[in-house]
C-alpha positions in Angstrom: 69.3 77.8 42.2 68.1 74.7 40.5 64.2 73.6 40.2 62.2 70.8 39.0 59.2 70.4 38.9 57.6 67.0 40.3 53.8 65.6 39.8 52.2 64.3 43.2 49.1 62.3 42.8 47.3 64.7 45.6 43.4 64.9 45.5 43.8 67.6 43.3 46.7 66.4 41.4 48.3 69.7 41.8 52.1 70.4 40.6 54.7 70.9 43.5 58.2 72.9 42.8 60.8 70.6 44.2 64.2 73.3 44.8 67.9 71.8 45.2 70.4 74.0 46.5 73.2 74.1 44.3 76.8 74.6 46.2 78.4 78.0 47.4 82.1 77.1 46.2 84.2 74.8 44.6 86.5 74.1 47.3 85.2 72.5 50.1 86.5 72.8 53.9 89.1 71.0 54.4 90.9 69.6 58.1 94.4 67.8 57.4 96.3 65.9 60.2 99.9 65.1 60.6 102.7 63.2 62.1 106.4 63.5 61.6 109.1 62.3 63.3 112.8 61.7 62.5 115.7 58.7 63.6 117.7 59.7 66.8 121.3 60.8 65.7 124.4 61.6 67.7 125.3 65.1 67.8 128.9 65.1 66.4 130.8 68.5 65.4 131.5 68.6 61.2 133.2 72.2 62.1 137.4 71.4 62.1 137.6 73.8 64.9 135.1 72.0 67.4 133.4 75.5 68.5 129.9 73.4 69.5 131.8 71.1 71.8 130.2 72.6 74.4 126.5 72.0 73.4 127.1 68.4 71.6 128.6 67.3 74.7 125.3 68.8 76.6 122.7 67.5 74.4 124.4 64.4 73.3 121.9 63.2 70.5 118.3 65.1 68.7 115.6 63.3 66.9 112.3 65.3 65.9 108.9 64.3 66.7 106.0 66.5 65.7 101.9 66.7 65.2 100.6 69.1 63.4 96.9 70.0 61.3 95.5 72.4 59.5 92.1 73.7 58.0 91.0 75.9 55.1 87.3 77.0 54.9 85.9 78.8 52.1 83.6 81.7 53.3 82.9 83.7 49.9 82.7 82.6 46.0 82.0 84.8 43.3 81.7 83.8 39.6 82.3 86.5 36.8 80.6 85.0 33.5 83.2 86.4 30.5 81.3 84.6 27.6 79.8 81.2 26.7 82.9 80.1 24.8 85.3 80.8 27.9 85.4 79.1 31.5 83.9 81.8 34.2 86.1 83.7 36.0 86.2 83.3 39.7 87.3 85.1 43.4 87.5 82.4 46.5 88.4 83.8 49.9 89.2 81.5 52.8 89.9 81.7 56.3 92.8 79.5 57.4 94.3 77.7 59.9 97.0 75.8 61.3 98.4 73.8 65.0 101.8 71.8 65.7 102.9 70.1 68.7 106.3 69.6 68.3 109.1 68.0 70.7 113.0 68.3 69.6 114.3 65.3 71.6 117.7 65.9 73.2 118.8 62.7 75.3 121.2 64.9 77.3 118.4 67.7 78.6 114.6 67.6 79.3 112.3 67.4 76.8 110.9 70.8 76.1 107.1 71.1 73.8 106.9 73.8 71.2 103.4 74.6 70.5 102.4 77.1 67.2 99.3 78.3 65.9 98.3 80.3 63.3 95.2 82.0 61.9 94.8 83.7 58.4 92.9 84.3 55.2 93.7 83.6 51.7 92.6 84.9 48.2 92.7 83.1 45.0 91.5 84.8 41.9 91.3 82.4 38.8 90.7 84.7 35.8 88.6 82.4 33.3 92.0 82.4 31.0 95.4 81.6 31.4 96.2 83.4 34.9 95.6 82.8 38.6 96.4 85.0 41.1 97.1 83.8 44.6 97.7 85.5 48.5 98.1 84.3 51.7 98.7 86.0 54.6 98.9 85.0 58.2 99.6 85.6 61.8 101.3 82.7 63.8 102.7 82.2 67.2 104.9 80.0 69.0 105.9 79.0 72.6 107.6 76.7 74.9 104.4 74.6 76.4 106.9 73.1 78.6 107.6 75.9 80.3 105.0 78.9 79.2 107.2 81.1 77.5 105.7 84.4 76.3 104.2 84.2 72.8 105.8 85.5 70.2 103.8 86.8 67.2 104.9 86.6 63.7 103.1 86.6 60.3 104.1 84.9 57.2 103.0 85.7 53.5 103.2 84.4 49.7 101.7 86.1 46.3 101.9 84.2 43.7 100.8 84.5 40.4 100.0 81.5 37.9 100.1 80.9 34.5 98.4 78.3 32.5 100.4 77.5 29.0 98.2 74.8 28.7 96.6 71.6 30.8 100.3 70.0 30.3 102.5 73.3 31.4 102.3 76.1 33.7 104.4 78.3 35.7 104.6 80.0 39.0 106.6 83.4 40.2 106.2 85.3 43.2 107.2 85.9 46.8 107.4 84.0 50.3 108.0 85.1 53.7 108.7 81.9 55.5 110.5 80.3 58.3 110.8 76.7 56.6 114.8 77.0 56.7 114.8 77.5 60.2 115.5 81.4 60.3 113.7 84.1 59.0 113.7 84.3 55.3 112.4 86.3 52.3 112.6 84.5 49.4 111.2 84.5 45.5 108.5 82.0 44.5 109.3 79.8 41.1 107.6 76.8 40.3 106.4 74.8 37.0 104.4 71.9 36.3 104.8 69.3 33.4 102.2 66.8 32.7 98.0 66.9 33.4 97.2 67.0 37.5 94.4 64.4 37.0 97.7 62.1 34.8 101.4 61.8 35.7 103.2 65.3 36.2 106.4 66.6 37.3 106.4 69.5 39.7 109.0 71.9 40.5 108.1 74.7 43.7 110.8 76.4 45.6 110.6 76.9 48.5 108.2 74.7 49.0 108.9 70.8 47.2 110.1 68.8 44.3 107.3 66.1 43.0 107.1 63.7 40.6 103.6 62.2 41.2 102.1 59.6 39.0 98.5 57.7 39.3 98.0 54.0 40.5 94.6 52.9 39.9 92.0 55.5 40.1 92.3 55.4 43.8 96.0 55.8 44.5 98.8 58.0 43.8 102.5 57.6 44.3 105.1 60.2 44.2 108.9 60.4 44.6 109.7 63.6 46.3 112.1 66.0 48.3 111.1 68.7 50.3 112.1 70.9 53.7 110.7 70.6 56.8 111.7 73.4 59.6 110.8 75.9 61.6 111.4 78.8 64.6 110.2 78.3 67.7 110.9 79.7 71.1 112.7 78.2 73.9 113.1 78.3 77.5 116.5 78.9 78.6 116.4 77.0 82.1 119.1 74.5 81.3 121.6 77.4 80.9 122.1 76.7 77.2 122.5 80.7 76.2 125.7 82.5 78.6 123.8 85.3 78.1 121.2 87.0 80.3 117.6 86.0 78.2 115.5 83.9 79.7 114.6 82.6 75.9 115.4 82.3 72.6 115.3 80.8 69.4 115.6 77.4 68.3 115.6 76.9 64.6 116.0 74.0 62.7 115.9 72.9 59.2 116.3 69.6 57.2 116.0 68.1 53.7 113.2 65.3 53.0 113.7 62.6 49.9 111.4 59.6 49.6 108.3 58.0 48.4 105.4 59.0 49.4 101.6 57.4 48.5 98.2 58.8 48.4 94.5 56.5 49.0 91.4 57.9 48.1 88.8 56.1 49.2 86.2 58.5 48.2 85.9 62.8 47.9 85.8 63.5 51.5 88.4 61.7 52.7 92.2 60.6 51.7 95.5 59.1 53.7 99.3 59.8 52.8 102.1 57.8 53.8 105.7 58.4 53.0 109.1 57.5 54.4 112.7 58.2 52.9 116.3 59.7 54.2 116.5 63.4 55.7 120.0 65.1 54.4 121.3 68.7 54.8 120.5 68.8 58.6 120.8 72.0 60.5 119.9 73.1 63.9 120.5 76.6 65.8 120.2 78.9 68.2 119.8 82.6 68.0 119.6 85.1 71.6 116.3 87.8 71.4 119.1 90.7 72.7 121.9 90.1 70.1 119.0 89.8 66.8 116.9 92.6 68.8 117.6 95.1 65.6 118.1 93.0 63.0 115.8 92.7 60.9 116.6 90.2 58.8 118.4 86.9 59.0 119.1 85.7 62.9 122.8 85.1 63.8 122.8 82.4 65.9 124.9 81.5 68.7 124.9 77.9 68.1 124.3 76.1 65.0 125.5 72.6 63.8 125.2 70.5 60.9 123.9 66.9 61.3 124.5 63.3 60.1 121.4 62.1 58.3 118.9 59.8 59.1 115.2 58.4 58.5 112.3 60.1 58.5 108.2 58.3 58.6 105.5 61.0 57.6 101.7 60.2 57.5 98.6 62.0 57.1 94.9 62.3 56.6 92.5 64.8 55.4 89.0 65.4 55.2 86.6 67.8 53.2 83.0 68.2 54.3 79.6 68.8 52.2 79.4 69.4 48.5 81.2 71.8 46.0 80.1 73.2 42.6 81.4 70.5 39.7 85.0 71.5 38.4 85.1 68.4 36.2 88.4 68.5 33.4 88.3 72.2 34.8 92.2 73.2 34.1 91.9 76.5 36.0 90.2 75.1 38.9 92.7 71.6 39.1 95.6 74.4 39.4 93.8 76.8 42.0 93.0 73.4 44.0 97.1 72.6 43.6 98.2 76.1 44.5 95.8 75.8 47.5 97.2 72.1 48.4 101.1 73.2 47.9 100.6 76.0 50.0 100.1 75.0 53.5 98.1 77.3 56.5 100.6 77.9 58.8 104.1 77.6 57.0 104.4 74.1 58.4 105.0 72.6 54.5 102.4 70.0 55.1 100.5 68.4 52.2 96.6 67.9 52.2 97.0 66.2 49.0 95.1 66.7 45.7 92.4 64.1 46.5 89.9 67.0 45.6 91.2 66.5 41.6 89.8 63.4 40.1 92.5 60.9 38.2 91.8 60.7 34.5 90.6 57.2 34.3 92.6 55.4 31.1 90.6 55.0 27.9 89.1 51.9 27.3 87.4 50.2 24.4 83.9 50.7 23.7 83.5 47.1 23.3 84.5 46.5 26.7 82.7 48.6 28.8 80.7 47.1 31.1 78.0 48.3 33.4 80.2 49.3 36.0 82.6 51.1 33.8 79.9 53.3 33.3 78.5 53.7 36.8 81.9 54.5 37.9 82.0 57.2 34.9 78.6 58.6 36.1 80.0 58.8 39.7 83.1 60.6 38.9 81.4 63.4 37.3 79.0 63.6 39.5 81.3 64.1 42.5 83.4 66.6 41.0 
């Protein structure tokens, strides 16, 4: 708690305390809003044998179109002061969040609405040095809207852990539970990072995205990435697209994103993301509940079928509310706020962005700074 003491010109002249409350946490909570959608292709057999003649000839053509958000809200920060020499140690817990609205357009049936939810809590521990420790866990569900399906609950988790070589290098190993290749899948974590966050760096996460982002101004980023966007979802079986007797199953689906993607940030509490490029490796399936009701791991779908690939427009915005505690050329913090970021509530892959890390303004000659150079100096550190 910060004070200051203020003289009033009272009758008695008497000396008033003046308290500002300082912030709670460095990160502050975030809502992030999505929209996807793919071009319509023709469903068209690559198998030599023709086995999905059946369902290609039922469906005819798919295109994806989906809405989805998310929030993460910081409910308890602790600082753990090491020494005066090295950065303060910290514990952030936040409860997390996630919708999609999702519609998986085949011209030859009725529409059908998957909607998913998911609620969970994550823990990042940045230990003051070289190491940062990160779990999420969370409980999701999915149905077909269209047709009220029972829900379905599932949970998905990743632990990673961190390490800082220096501001230009770290590297990431750990575990992920996810459902982002259309089926259910355990799978290691690896990752690195070349080059500052607040400069031009090259990041490296699977499962999760390829980036090579680099600044525009001090507002804007650009990035050439590839990434995958999938899911699971259940599915009503009313237009007889399983011989069997469920009345649902599973409808997975998994493609391949490659583009260019840019970033405006107007100010702290607010940035927009638009990107656009070609989606390869398309896969969608099928998989019954009584044929996978014992296995445990991967699904064996009845129906599955490569597709030719297409387009794909992505846009987003985000907003973070109130004030946080200054992380300014913080190293530690930039990389818990990027581990936070590349991590998504709800295993839907979206990105918030790093709009919450300030870009590294280019040096400029002391002769030439004007007024507003500085202002713009004093504003930056002030916000972050």
């Amino acid at each position: 708690m910060l004070s200051y003491s203020l003289a009033g010109q009272s009758s008695g002249d008497t000396l008033k305390k003046v308290r500002i409350k300082e912030p709670k946490h460095y990160f502050m909570p975030t809502f992030y809003f999505d929209y996807y959608s793919t071009k319509e292709v023709q469903l068209e057999s690559v198998n030599p044998k023709n086995k999905n003649f059946y369902w290609n000839d039922k469906l005819k053509s798919y295109q994806f179109l989906q809405k989805s958000g998310g929030f993460f809200i910081p409910f308890y920060t602790k600082d753990y002061v090491k020494g005066d020499t090295i950065p303060p140690a910290n514990l952030h817990l936040m409860a997390t969040g996630s919708y999609l609205i999702a519609t998986p357009h085949f011209s030859g049936i009725p529409d059908h609405t998957f909607f998913k939810g998911s609620l969970g809590v994550r823990g990042i521990y940045n230990t003051g040095g070289k190491g940062i420790w990160f779990v999420d866990c969370a409980i999701w569900t999915a149905q077909d809207a269209t047709y009220q399906s029972k829900l379905v609950p599932r949970t998905v988790t990743t632990l990673v852990y961190d390490r800082i070589v220096n501001d230009k290098f770290s590297f990431r190993i750990g575990y992920a539970k996810t459902f982002l290749y259309g089926n259910r899948f355990r799978l290691p974590y690896l990752g690195f990072r070349v080059g500052r966050l607040d400069k031009t760096y090259l990041s490296v996460q699977f499962p999760r995205n390829v980036t090579l982002s680099f600044p525009i101004g001090n507002k804007f980023r650009g990035a050439v990435f590839t990434k995958p966007m999938g899911g699971l979802y259940t599915m009503s079986n009313v237009d007889s697209l399983y011989f069997g007797n469920d009345k649902k199953f599973l409808f997975g689906r998994y493609e391949m994103l490659a583009g260019l993607k840019f970033e405006y940030f107007p100010c702290k509490n607010f940035s927009i993301n638009l990107s656009a490029g070609t989606v390869g490796r398309r896969f969608i399936g099928m998989s019954s509940f009584s044929f996978n009701d014992k296995n445990k791991g991967v699904l064996n779908p009845f129906f599955e079928e490569q597709l030719v690939p297409g387009g794909f427009i992505y846009t987003g915005m985000t907003f973070r509310f109130g004030r946080a505690k200054k992380v300014y050329n913080n190293k530690n913090l930039y990389e818990a706020f990027d581990l936070n970021n590349t991590i998504d509530a709800g295993d839907n892959n979206s990105d918030p962005g790093n709009g919450n890390i300030p870009i590294l303004p280019k040096k400029k000659k002391i002769k030439n700074l004007g007024v507003s150079d500085v202002q713009d100096l004093m504003e930056t550190q002030d916000l972050y």
